[in-house]
py3Dmol code that shows the C-alpha trace and the ligand (Angstrom):
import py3Dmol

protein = """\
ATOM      1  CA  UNK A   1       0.000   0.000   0.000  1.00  0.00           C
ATOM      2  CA  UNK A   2       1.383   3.287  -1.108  1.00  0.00           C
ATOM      3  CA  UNK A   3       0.119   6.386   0.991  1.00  0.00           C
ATOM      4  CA  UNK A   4      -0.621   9.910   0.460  1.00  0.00           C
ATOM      5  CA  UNK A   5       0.096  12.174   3.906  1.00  0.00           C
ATOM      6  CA  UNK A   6      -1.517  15.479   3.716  1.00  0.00           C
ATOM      7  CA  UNK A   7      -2.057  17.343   6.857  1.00  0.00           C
ATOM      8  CA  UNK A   8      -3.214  21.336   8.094  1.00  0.00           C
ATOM      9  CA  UNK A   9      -4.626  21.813   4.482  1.00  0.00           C
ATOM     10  CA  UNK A  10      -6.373  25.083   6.777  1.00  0.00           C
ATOM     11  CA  UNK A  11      -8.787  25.698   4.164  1.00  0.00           C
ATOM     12  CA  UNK A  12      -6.104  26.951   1.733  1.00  0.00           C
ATOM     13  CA  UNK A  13      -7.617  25.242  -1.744  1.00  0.00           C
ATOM     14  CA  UNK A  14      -4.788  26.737  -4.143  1.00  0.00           C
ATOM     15  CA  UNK A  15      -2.539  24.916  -2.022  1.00  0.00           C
ATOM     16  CA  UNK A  16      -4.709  21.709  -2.113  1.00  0.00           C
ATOM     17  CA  UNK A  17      -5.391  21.633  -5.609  1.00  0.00           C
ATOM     18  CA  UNK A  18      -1.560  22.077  -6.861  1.00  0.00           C
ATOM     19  CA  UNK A  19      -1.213  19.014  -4.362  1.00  0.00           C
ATOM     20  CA  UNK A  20      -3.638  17.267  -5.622  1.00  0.00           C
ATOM     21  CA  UNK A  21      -2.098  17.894  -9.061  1.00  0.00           C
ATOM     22  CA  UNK A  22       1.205  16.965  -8.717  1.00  0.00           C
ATOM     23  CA  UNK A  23       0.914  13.935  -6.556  1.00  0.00           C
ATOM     24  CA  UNK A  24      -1.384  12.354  -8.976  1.00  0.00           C
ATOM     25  CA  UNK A  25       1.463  10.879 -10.892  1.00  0.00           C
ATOM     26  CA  UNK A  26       2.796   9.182  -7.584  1.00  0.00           C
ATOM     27  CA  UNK A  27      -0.153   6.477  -8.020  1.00  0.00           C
ATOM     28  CA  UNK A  28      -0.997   6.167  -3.889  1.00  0.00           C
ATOM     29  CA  UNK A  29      -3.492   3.636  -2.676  1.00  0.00           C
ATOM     30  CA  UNK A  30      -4.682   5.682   0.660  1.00  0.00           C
ATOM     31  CA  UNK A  31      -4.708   8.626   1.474  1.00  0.00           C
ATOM     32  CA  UNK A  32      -4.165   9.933   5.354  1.00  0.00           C
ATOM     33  CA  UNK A  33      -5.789  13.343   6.418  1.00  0.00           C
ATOM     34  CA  UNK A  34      -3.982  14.783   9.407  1.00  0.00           C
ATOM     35  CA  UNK A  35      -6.459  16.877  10.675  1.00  0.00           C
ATOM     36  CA  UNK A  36      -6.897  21.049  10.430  1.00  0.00           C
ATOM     37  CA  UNK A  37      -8.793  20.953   7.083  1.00  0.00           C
ATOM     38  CA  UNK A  38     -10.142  24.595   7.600  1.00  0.00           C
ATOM     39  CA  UNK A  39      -9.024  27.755   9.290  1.00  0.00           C
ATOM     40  CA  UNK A  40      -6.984  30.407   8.380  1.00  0.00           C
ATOM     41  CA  UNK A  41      -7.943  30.001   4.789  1.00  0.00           C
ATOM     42  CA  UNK A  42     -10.680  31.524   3.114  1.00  0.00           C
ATOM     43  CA  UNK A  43     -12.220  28.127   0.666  1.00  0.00           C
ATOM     44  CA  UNK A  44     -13.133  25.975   3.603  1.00  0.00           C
ATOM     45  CA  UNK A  45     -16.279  24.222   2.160  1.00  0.00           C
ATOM     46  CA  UNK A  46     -13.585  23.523  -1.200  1.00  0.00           C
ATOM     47  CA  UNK A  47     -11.444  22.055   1.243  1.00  0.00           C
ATOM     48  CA  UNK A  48     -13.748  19.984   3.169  1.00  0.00           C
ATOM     49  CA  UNK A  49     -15.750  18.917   0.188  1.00  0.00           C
ATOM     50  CA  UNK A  50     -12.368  17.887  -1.755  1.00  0.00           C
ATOM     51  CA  UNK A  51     -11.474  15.909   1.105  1.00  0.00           C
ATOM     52  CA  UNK A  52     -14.644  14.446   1.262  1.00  0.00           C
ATOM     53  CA  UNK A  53     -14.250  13.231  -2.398  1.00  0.00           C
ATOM     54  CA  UNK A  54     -11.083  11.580  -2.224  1.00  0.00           C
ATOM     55  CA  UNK A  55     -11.659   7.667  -3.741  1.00  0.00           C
ATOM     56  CA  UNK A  56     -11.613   5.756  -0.596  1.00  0.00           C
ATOM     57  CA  UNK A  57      -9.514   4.520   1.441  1.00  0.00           C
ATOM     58  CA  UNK A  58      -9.476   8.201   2.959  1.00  0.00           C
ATOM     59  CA  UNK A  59      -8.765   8.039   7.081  1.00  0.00           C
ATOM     60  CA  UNK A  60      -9.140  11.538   8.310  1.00  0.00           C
ATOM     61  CA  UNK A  61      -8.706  12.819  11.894  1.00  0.00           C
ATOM     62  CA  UNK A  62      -9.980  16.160  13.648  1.00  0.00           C
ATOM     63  CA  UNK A  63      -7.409  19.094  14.352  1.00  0.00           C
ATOM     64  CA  UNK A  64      -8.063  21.565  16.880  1.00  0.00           C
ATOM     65  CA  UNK A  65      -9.658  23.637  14.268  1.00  0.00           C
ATOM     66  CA  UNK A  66     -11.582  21.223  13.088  1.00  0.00           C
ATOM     67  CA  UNK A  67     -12.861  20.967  16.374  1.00  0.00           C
ATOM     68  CA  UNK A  68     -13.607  24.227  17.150  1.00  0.00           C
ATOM     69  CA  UNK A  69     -15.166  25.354  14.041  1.00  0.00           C
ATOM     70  CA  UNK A  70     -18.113  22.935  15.137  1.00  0.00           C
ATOM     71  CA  UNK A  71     -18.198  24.341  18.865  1.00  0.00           C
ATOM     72  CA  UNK A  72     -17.130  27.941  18.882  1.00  0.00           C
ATOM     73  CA  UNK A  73     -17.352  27.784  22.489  1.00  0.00           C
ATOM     74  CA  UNK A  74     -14.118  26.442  22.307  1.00  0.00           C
ATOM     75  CA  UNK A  75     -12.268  29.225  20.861  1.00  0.00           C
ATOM     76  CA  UNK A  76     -11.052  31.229  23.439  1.00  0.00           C
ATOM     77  CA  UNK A  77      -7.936  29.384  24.080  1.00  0.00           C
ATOM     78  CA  UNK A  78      -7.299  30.322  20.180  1.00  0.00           C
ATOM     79  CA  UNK A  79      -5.397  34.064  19.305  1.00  0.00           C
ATOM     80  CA  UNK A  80      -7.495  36.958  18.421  1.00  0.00           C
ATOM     81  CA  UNK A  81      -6.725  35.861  14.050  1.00  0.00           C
ATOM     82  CA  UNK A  82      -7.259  32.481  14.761  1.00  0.00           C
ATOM     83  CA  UNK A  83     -10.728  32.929  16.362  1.00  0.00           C
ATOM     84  CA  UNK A  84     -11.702  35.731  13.936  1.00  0.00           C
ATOM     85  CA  UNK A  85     -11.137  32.779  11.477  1.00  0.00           C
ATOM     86  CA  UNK A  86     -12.992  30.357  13.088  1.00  0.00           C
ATOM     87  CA  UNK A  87     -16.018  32.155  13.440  1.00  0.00           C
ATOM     88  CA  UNK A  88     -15.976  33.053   9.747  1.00  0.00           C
ATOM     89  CA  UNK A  89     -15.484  29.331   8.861  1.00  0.00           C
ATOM     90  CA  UNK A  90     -18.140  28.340  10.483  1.00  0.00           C
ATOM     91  CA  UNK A  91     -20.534  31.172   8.886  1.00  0.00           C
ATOM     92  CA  UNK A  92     -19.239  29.811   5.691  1.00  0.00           C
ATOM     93  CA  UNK A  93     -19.218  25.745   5.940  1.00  0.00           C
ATOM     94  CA  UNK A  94     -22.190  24.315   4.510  1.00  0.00           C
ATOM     95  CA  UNK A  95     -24.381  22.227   6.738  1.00  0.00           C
ATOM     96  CA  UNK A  96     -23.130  18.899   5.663  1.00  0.00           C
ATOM     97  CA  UNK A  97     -19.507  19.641   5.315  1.00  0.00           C
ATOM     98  CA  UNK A  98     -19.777  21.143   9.077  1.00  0.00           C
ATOM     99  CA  UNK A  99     -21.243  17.870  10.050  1.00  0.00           C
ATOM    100  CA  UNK A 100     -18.912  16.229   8.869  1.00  0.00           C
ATOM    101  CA  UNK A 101     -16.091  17.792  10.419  1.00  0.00           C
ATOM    102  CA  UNK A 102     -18.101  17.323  14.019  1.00  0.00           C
ATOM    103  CA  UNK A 103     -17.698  13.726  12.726  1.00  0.00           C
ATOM    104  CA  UNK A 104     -14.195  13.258  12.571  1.00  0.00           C
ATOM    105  CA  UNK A 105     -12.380  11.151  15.298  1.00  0.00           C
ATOM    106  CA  UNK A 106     -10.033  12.163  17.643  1.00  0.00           C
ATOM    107  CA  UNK A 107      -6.973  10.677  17.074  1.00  0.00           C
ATOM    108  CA  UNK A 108      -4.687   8.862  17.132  1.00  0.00           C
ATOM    109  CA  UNK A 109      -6.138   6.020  15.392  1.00  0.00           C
ATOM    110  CA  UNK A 110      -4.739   3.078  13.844  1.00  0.00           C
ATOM    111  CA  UNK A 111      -4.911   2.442   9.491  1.00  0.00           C
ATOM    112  CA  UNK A 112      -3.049  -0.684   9.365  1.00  0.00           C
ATOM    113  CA  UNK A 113      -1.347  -2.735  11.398  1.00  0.00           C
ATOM    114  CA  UNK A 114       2.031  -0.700  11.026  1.00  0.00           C
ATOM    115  CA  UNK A 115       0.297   2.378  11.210  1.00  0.00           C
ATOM    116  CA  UNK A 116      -0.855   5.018  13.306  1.00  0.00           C
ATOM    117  CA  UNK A 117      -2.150   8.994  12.701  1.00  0.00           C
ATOM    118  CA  UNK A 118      -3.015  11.842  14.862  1.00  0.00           C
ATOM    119  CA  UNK A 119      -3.195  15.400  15.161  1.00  0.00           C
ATOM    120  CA  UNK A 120      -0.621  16.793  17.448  1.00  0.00           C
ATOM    121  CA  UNK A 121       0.227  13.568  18.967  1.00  0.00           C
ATOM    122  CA  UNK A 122      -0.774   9.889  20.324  1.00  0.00           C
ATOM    123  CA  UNK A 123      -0.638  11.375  23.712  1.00  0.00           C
ATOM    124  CA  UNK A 124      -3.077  14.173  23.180  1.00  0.00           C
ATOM    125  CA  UNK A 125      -4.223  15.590  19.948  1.00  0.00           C
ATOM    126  CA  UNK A 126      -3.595  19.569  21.262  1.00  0.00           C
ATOM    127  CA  UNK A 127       0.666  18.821  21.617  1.00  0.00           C
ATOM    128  CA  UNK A 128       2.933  20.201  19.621  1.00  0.00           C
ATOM    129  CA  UNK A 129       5.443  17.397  19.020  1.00  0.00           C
ATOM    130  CA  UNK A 130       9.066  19.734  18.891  1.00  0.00           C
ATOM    131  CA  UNK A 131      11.191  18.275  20.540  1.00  0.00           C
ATOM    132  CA  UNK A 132      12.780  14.518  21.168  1.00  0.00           C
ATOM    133  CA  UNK A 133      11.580  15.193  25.156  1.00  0.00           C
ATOM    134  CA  UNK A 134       7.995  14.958  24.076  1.00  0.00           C
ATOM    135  CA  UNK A 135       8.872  12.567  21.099  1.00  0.00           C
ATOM    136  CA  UNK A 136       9.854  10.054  24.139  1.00  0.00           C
ATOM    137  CA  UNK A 137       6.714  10.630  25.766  1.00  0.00           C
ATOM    138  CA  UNK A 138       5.006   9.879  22.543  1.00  0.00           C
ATOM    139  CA  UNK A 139       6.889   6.877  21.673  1.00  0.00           C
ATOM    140  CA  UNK A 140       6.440   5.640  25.437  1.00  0.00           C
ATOM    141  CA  UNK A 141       2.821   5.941  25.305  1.00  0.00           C
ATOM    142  CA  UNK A 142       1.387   4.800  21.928  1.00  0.00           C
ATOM    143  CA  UNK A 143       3.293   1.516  20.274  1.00  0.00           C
ATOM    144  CA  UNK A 144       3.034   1.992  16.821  1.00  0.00           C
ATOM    145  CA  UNK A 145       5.720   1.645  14.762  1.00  0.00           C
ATOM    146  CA  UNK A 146       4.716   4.258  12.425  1.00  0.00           C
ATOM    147  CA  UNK A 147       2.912   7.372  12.924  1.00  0.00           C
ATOM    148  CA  UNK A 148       2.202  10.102  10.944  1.00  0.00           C
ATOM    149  CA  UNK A 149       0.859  13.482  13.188  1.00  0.00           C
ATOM    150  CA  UNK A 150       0.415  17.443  12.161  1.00  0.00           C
ATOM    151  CA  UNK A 151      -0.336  20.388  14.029  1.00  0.00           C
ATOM    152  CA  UNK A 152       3.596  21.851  14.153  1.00  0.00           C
ATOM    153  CA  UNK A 153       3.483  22.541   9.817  1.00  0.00           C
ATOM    154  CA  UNK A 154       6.598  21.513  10.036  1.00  0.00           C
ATOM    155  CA  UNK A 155       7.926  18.836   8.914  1.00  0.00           C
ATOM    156  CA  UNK A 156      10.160  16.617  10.607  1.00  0.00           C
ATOM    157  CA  UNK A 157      10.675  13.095  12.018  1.00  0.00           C
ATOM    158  CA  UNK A 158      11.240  11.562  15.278  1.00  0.00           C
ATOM    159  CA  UNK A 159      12.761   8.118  15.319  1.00  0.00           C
ATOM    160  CA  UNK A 160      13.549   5.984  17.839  1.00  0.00           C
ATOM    161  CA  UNK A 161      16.487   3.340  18.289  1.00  0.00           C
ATOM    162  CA  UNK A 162      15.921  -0.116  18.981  1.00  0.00           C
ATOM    163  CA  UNK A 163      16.525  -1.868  22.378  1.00  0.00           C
ATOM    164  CA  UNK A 164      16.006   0.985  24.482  1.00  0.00           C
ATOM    165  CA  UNK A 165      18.207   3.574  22.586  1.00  0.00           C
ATOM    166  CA  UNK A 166      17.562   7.256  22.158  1.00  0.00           C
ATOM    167  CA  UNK A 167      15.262   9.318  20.351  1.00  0.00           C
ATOM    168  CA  UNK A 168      16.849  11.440  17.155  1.00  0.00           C
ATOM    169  CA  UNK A 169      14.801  14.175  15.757  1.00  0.00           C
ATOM    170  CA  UNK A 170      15.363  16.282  12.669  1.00  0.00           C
ATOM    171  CA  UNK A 171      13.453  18.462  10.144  1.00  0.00           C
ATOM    172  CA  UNK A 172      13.120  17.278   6.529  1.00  0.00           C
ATOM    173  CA  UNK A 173      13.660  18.801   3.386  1.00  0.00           C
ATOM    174  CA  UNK A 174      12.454  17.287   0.169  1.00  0.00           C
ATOM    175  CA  UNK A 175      13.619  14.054  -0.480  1.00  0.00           C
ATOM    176  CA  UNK A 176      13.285  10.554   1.012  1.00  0.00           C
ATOM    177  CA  UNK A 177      14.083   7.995   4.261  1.00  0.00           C
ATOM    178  CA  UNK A 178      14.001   4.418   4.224  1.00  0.00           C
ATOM    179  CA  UNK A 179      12.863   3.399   7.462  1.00  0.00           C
ATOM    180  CA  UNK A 180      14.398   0.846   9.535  1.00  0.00           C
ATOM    181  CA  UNK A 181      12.046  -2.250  10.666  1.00  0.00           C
ATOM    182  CA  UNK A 182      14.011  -1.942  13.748  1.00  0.00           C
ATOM    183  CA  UNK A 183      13.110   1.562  14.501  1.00  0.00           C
ATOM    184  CA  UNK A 184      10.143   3.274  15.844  1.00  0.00           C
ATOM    185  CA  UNK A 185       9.112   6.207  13.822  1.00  0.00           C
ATOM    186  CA  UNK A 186       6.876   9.504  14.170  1.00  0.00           C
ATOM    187  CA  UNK A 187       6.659  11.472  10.812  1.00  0.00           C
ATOM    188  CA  UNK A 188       5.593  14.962   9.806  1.00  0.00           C
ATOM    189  CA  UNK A 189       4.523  15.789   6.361  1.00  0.00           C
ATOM    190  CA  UNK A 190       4.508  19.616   6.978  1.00  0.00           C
ATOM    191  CA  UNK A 191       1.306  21.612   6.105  1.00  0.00           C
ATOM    192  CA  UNK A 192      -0.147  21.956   2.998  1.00  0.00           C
ATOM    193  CA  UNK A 193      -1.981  25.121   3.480  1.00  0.00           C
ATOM    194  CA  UNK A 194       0.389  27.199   6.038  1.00  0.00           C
ATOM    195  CA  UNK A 195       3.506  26.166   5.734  1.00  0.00           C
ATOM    196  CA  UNK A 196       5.789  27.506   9.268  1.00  0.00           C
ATOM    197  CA  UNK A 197       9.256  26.535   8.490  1.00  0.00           C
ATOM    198  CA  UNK A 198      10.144  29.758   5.976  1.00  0.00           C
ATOM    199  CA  UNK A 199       9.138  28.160   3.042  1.00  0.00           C
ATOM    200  CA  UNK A 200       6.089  28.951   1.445  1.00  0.00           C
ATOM    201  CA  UNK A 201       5.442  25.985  -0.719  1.00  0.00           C
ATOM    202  CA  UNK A 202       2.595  23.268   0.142  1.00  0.00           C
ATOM    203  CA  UNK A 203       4.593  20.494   1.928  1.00  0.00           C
ATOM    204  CA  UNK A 204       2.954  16.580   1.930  1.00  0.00           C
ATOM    205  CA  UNK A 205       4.509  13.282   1.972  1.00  0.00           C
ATOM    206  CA  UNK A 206       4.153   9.763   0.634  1.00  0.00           C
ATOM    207  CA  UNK A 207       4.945   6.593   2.238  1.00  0.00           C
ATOM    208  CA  UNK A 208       5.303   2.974   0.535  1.00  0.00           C
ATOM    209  CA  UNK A 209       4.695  -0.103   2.598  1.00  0.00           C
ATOM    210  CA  UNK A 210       6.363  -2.757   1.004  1.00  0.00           C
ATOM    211  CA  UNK A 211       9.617  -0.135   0.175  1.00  0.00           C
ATOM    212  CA  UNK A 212       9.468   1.361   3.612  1.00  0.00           C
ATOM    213  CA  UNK A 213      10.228   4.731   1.671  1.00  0.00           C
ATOM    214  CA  UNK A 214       8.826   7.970   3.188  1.00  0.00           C
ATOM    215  CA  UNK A 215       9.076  10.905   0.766  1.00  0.00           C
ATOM    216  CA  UNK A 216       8.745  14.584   1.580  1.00  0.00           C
ATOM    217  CA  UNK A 217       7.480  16.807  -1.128  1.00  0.00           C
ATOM    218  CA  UNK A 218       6.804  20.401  -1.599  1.00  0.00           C
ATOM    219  CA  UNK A 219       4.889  21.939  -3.961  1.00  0.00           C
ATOM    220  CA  UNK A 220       4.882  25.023  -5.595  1.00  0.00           C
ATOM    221  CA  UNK A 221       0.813  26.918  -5.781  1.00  0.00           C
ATOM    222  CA  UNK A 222      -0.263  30.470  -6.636  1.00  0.00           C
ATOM    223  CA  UNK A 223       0.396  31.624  -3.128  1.00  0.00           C
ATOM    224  CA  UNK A 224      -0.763  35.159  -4.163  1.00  0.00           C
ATOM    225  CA  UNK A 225      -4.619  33.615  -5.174  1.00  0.00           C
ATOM    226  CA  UNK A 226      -5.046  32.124  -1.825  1.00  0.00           C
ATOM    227  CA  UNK A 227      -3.544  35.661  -0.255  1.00  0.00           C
ATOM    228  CA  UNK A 228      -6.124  37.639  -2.269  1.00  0.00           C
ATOM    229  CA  UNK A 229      -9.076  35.266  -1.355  1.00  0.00           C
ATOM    230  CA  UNK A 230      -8.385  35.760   1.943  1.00  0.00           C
ATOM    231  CA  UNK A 231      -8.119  39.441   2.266  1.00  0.00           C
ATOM    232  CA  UNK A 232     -11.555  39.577  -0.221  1.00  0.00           C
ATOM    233  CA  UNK A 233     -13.326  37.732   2.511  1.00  0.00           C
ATOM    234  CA  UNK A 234     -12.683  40.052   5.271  1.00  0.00           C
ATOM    235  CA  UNK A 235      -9.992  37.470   7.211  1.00  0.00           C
ATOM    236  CA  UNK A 236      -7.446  38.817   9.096  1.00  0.00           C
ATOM    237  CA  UNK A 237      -4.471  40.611   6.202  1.00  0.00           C
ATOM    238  CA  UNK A 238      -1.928  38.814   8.930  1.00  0.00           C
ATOM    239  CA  UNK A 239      -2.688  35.437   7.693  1.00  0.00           C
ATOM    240  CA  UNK A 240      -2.748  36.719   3.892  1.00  0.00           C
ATOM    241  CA  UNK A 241       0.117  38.198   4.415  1.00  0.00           C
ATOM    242  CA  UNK A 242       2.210  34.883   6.718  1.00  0.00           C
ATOM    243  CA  UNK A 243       1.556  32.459   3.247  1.00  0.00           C
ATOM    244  CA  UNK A 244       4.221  34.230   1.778  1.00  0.00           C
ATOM    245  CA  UNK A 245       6.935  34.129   3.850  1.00  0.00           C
ATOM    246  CA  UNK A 246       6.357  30.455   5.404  1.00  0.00           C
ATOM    247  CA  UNK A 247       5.445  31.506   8.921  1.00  0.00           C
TER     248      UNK A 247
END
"""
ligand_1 = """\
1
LIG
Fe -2.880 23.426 12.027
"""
view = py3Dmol.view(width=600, height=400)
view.addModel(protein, "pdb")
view.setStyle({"model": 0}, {"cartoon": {"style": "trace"}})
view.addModel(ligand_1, "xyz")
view.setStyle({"model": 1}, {"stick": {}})
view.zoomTo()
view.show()
């Protein structure tokens, strides 16, 4: 089975669709949905109904804004941007695509025997997984040898050593990792719709089962479209104005 990763698409559909575009040479079998489909962006209900189209096997999880776009009560631990956002997303889902969202499991949750995915991380879906400290923790808690998580839009993997050995974290640039059968892995794919590691192009990943070959990717979009889409809706100019420069 050869997976698609895409994760914190944030309702950014310029950035989805010039995913969707050039991964569709990479033939994957699955595709694994991180979590954070809307907020920030300004095409949420293209987002959520693009997801929601995907030929199956799709296995989605809820982010945080996922989450709160379906109970606004829960936005007050959010910045003033992010909640502006929130509220506006959820003026602007339709019905069924905001159902669906209330839908989505918590993670993490298991896709094949191998494999794991969550949002921030098998310990608790709200963590930001940044460092090898809470990477342990992770690893400590949740047994899977693989798992995929989001929520940082970076990416970056955590592996750890067999027989007890330490945990070695990096960021990844394009390119590709063979993973060890021996070693316990946590993988990033980076965000697709708001990237936050300075560069501004969509970021996913692929993964091949029998290979054991994780890919990063990143892909360039019109970031200047999604930019003017979200100032034209009334959103915050701060997260127009962050696409650009990768923060
Ligand atoms: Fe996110």
């Amino acid at each position: 089975m050869r997976y698609l990763i895409l994760s914190d698409i944030h309702g950014n559909w310029d950035a989805l669709s010039a995913v969707q575009r050039h991964l569709r040479q990479k033939e994957c079998d699955a595709v694994l949905v991180l979590g954070d489909l809307v907020g920030y962006g300004a095409d949420p209900d293209r987002v959520v109904s693009a997801v929601r189209r995907l030929p199956e096997p799709v296995y989605t999880v809820r982010g945080n804004h996922d989450r709160v776009v379906t109970d606004l009560s829960l936005a007050a631990g959010f910045n003033e941007a992010a909640q502006r956002a929130a509220r506006w997303t959820a003026e602007h889902l339709e019905e069924s695509n905001l159902r669906y969202l209330g839908r989505l499991p918590r993670g993490p949750i298991q896709v094949a025997p191998d494999i794991a995915i969550c949002h921030g991380s098998p310990v608790d879906e709200d963590d930001y997984l940044l460092s090898a400290g809470g990477a342990a923790e992770a690893f400590a808690a949740h047994q899977a040898p693989v798992t995929f998580f989001g929520h940082t839009h970076i990416p970056s993997a955590f592996t750890l050593a067999a027989n007890g050995g330490g945990v070695d974290g990096e960021r990844m640039d394009e390119g590709s990792m063979e993973l060890d059968p021996a070693r316990r892995y946590l993988l990033n794919p980076g965000s697709v719709g708001q990237p936050r590691d300075r560069d501004p192009r969509a970021s996913c990943m692929t993964y091949d089962e029998k290979t054991r070959e994780a890919c990063w990717y990143r892909v360039e979009y019109p970031v200047r479209s999604a930019q003017k889409r979200i100032v034209a809706a009334g959103l915050p100019s701060i997260l127009a104005e962050r696409l650009a420069l990768g923060l």
